[in-house]
C-alpha positions in Angstrom: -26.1 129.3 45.8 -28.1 127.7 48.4 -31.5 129.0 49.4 -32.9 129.4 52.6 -34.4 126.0 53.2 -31.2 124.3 52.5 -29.1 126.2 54.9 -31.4 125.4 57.5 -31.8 121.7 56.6 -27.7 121.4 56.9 -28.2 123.7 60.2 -30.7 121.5 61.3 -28.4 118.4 60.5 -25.2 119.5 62.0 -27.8 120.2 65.1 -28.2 116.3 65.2 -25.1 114.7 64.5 -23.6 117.2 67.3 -26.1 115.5 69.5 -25.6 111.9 68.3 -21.6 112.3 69.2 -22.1 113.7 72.5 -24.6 110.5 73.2 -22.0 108.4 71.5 -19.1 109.9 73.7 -21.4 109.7 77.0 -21.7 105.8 76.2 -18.1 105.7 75.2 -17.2 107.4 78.4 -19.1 105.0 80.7 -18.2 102.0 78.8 -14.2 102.9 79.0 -14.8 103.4 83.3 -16.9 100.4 83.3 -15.4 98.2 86.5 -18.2 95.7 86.1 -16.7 93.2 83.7 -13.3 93.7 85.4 -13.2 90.0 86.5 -13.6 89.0 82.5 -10.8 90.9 80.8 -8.1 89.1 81.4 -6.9 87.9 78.4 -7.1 84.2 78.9 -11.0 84.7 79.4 -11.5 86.9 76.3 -9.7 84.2 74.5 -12.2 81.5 75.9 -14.9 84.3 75.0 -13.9 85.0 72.2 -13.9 81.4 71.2 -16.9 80.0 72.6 -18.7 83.2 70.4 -17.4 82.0 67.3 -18.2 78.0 68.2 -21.8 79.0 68.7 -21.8 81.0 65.1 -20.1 77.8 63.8 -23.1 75.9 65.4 -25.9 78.2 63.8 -25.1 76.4 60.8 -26.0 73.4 62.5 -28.6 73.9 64.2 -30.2 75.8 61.7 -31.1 72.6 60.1 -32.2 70.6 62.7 -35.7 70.6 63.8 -37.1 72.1 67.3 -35.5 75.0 69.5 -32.4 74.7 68.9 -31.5 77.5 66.6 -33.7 79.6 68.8 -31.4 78.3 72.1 -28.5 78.6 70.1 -29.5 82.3 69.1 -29.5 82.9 72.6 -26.2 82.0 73.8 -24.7 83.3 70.5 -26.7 86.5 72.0 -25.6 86.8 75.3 -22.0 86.1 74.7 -22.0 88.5 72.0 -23.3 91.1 74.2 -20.9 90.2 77.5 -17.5 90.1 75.1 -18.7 93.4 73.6 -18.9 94.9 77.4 -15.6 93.1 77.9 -13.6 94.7 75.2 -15.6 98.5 76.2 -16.8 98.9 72.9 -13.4 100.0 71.3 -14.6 97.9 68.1 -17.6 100.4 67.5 -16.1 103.7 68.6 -15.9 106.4 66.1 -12.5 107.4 65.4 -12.9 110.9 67.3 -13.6 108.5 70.5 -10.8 106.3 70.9 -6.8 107.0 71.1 -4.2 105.9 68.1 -3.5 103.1 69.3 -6.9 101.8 69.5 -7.8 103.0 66.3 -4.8 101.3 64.6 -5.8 97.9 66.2 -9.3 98.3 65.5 -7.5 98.9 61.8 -5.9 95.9 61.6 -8.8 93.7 63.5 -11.3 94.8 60.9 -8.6 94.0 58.4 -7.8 90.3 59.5 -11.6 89.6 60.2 -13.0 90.6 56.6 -9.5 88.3 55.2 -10.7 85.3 57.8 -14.2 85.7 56.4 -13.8 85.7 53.0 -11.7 83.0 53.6 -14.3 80.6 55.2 -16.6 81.4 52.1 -14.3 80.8 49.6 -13.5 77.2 51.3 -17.3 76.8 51.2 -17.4 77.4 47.4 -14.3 75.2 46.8 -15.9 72.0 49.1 -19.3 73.0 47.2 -17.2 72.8 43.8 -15.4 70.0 44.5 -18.5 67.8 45.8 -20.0 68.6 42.6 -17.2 67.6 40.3 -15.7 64.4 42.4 -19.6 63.1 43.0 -18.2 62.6 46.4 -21.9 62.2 47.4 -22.4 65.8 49.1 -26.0 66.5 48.6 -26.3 70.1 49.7 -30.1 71.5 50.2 -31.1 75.2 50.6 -31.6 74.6 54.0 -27.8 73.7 54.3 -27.0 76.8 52.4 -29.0 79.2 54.3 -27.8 77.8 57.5 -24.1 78.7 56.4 -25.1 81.7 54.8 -26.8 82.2 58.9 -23.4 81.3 60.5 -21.7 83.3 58.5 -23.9 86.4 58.8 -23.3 85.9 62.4 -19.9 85.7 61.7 -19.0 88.6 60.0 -21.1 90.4 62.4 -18.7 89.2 65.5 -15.3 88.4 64.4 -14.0 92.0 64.6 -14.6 91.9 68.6 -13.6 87.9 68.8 -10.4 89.6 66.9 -9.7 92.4 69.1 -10.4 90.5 72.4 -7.9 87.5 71.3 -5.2 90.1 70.5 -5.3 92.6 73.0 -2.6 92.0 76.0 -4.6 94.5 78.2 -8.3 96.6 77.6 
């Protein structure tokens, strides 16, 4: 049996996620009659997007090594393109499932599905070039600061696929 101070504490929290969805669903409303980005969605232009986000992941790893502000410039564009293709595809990649329609939430499905499979992926052909420097004594001298950088890129990575994914497959948002 709950006492008192428990049934107000789930009162109290039922209080508060009621009022996060309705923020949620206000954003989510906004975003889905956004006209601002119009001129990007196109699918052609998502696709170039899309691609340029995941180059300047790719380059994180690079320029996480080098010396100067280039990470920190990088970081910016990797930034600001994350942040435009997220206004291009509305959002429909971090939606709750009471916001978005079926069909959304079964592409979402199957984004998040292909972009955890393409990520594990690039980490397991890490480990195997790692292995096989190792074992071949091809000469690959990896440092930390080579694996960090990865480990950066693909932070970055796994953080943006999902929408690179979505945006590349969608005919229309």
């Amino acid at each position: 049996m709950m006492d008192k101070g428990d049934e107000q504490m789930n009162e109290r929290a039922k209080e508060l996620r009621s009022e996060m969805l309705d923020k949620v669903e206000a954003r989510a409303e906004a975003a889905m009659n956004d006209e601002s980005f119009d001129r990007l969605r196109p699918q052609p232009v998502r696709r170039a997007l899309g691609s340029a986000l995941v180059l300047s992941a790719l380059t994180i790893a690079i320029t996480g090594v080098l010396d100067g502000p280039w990470l920190m410039l990088n970081l910016v564009i990797f930034g600001g393109l994350w942040f435009v293709l997220g206004r291009v595809n509305r959002g429909f990649t971090d939606f709750p499932d009471e916001l978005v329609d079926e069909r959304i939430r079964s592409t979402r499905n199957q984004v998040y599905r292909y972009a955890y499979i393409s990520v594990v992926a690039c980490l397991a052909l890490v480990v195997i070039i790692t292995a096989l420097g190792n074992i071949a004594s091809f000469g690959i001298t990896l440092g930390a600061e080579h694996f960090f950088a990865g480990a950066m890129a693909l932070f970055w990575l796994t953080l943006v696929i999902p929408a690179v994914i979505f945006a590349w497959k969608e005919p229309e948002i």
